[in-house]
BAPAVEX-577100 format. One line per 5 residues: number of its first residue (from 1); their letters; for each residue x, z, y of N, C-alpha, C, O. Coordinates in steps of 0.001 Angstrom, whole numbers, plus 524288, in hexadecimal, padded with zeros to 5 digits. Layout:
N
NUM = A = X/Z/Y/X/Z/Y/X/Z/Y/X/Z/Y | ...;
***
This chain:
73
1 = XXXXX = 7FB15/7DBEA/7DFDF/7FD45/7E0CA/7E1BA/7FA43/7E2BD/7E681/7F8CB/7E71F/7E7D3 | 7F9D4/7DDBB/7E8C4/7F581/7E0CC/7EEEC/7F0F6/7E2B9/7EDB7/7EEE0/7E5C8/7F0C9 | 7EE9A/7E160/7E92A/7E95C/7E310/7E832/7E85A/7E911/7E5D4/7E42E/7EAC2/7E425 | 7EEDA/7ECA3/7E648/7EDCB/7F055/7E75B/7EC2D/7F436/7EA36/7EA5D/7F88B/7E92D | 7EDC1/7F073/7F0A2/7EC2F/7F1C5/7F4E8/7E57A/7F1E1/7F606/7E24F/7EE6B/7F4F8;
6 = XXXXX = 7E4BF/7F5E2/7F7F1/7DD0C/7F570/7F9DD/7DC4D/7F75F/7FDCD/7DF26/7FB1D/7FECD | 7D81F/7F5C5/801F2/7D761/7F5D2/80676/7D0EC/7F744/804AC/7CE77/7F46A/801AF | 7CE0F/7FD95/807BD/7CA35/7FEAA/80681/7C84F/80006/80BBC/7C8D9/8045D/80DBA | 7C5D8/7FBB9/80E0D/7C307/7FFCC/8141E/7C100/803EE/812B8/7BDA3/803F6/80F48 | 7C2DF/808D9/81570/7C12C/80F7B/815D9/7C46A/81090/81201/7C430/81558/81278;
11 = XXXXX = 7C79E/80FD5/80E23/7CC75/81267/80AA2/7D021/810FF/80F2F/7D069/80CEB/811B6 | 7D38A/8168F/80FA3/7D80F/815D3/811F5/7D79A/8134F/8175C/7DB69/811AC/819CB | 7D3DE/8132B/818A7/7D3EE/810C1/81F2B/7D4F7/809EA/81D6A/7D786/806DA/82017 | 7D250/808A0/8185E/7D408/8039E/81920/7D8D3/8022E/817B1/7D895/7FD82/81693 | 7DC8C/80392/81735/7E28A/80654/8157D/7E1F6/8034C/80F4C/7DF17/803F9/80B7F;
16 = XXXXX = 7E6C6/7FF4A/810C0/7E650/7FCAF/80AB4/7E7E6/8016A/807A2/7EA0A/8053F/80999 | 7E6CF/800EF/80319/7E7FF/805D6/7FE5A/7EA22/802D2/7F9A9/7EA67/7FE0F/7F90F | 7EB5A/8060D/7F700/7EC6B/804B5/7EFD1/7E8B1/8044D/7EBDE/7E79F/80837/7E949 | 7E6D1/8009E/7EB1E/7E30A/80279/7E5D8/7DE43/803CF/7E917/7DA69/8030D/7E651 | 7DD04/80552/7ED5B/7D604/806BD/7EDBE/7D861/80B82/7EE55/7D478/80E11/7EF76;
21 = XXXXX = 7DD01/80F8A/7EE6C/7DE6A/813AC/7EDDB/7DD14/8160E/7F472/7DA97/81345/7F77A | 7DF3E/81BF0/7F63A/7DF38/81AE6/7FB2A/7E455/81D08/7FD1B/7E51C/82027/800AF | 7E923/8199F/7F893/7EDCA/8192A/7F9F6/7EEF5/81406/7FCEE/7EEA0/80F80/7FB55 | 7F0AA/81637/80282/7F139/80F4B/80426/7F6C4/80DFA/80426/7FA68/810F2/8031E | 7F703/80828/805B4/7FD24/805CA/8067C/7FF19/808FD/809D6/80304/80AC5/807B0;
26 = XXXXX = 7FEB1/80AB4/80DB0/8001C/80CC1/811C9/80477/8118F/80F40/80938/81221/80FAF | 7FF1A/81569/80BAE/802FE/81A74/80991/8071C/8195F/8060C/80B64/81B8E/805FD | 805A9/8161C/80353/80BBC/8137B/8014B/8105F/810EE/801AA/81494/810DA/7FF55 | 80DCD/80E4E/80646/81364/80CB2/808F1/814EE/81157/80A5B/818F3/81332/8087A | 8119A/81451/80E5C/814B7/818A9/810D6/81826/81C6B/80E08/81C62/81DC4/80FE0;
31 = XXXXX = 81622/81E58/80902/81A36/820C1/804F1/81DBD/81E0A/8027D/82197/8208D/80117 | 81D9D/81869/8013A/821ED/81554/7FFEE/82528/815C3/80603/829D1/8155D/804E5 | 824C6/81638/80A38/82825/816D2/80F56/82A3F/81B72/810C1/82E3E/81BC0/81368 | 8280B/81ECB/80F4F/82AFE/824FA/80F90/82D3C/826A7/80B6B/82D8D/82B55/80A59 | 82FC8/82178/8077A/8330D/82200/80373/83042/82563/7FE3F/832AB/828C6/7FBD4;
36 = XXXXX = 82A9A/823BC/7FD06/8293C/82559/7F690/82BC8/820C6/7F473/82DD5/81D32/7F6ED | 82B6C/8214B/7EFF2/82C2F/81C98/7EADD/82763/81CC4/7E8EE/8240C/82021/7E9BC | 82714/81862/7E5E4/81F89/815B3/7E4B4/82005/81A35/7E074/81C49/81D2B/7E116 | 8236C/81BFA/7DC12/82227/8217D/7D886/82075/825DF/7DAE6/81CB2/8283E/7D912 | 82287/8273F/7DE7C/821CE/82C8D/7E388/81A94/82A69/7E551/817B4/82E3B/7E5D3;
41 = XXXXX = 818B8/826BD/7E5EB/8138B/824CC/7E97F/81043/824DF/7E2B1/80BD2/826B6/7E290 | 811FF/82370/7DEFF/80F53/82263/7DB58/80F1B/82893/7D8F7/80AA7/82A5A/7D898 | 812F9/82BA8/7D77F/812C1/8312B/7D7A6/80FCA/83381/7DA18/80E71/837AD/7D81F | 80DE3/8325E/7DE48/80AB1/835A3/7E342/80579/832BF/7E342/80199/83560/7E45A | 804EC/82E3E/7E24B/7FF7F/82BA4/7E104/8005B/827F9/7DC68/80177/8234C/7DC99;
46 = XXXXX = 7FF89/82B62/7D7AF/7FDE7/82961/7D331/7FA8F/824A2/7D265/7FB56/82138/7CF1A | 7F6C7/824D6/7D5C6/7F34B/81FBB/7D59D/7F65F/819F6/7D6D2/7F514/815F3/7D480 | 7F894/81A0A/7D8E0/7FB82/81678/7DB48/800B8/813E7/7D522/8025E/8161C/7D131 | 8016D/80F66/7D70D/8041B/80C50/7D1F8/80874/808F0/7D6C7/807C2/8074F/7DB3F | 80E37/8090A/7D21D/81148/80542/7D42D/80FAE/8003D/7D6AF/812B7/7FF01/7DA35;
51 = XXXXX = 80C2D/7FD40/7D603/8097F/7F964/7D86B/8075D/7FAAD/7DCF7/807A4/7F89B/7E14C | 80554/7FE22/7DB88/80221/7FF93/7E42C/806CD/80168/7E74D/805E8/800FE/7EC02 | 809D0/8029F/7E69C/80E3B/8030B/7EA27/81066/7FEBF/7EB4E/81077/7FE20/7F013 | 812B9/7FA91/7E871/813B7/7F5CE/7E954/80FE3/7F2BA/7ED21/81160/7F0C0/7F140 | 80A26/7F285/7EB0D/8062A/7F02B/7EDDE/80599/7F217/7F2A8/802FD/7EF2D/7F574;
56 = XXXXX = 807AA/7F77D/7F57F/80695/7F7DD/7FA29/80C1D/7F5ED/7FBE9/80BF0/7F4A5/8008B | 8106D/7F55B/7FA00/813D6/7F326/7FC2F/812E5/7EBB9/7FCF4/813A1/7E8DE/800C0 | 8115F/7EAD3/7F88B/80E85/7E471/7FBE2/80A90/7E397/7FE5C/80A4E/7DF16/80007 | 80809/7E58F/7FF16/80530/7E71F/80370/8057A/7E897/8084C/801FE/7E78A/80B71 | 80AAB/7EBD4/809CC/80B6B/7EB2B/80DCD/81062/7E6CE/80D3A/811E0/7E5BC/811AB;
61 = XXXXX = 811C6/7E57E/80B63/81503/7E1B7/80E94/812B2/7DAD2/80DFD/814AC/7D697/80F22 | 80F6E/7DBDF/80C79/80B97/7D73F/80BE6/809E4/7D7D7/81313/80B98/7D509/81697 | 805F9/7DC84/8139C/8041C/7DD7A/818CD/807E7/7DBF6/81E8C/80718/7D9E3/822CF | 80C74/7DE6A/81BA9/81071/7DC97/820B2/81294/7D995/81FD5/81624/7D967/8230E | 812ED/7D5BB/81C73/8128C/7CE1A/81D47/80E3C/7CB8A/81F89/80DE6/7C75B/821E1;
66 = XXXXX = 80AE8/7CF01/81E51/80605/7CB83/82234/80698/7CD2C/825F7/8053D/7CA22/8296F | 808CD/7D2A8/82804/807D9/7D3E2/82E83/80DC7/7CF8D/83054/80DD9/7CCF3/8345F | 81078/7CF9E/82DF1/81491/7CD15/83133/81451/7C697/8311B/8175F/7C3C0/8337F | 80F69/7C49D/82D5D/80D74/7BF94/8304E/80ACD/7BEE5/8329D/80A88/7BAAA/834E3 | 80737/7C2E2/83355/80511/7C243/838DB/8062C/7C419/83DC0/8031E/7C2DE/84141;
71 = XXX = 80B10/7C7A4/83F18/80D76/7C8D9/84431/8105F/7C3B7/84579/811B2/7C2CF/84A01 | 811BB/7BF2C/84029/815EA/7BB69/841C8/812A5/7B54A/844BA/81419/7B12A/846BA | 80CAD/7B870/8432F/80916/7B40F/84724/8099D/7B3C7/84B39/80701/7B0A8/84DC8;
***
């Protein structure tokens, strides 16, 4: 599932993305947080599949299990 995630120095500032796309985690969380539904994000970016929405959701909470073992150093 993570290997939907991609990290391209100079795409996106570096800005993990979806797919190589230059949709990143970031914009999807942020519209999953101002209350879209993954149909409403998938409606609006066709490219995008039920799976990359999920994958940026383990992704970040993968990220903030690792940040919160290393603040507990």
């Amino acid at each position: 599932m993570i290997n939907r995630i991609t990290i391209t120095p100079g795409k996106r500032s570096g800005k993990p993305c979806i797919r190589s796309l230059r949709i990143t985690v970031y914009d999807v969380l942020g519209w999953l947080a101002n209350g879209m539904s993954t149909q409403e994000i998938i409606d609006d970016y066709p490219e995008l599949e039920d799976a990359d929405i999920t994958a940026c959701l383990f992704f970040a909470a993968q990220r903030e299990h690792t940040s919160d073992l290393m603040a507990a150093k």
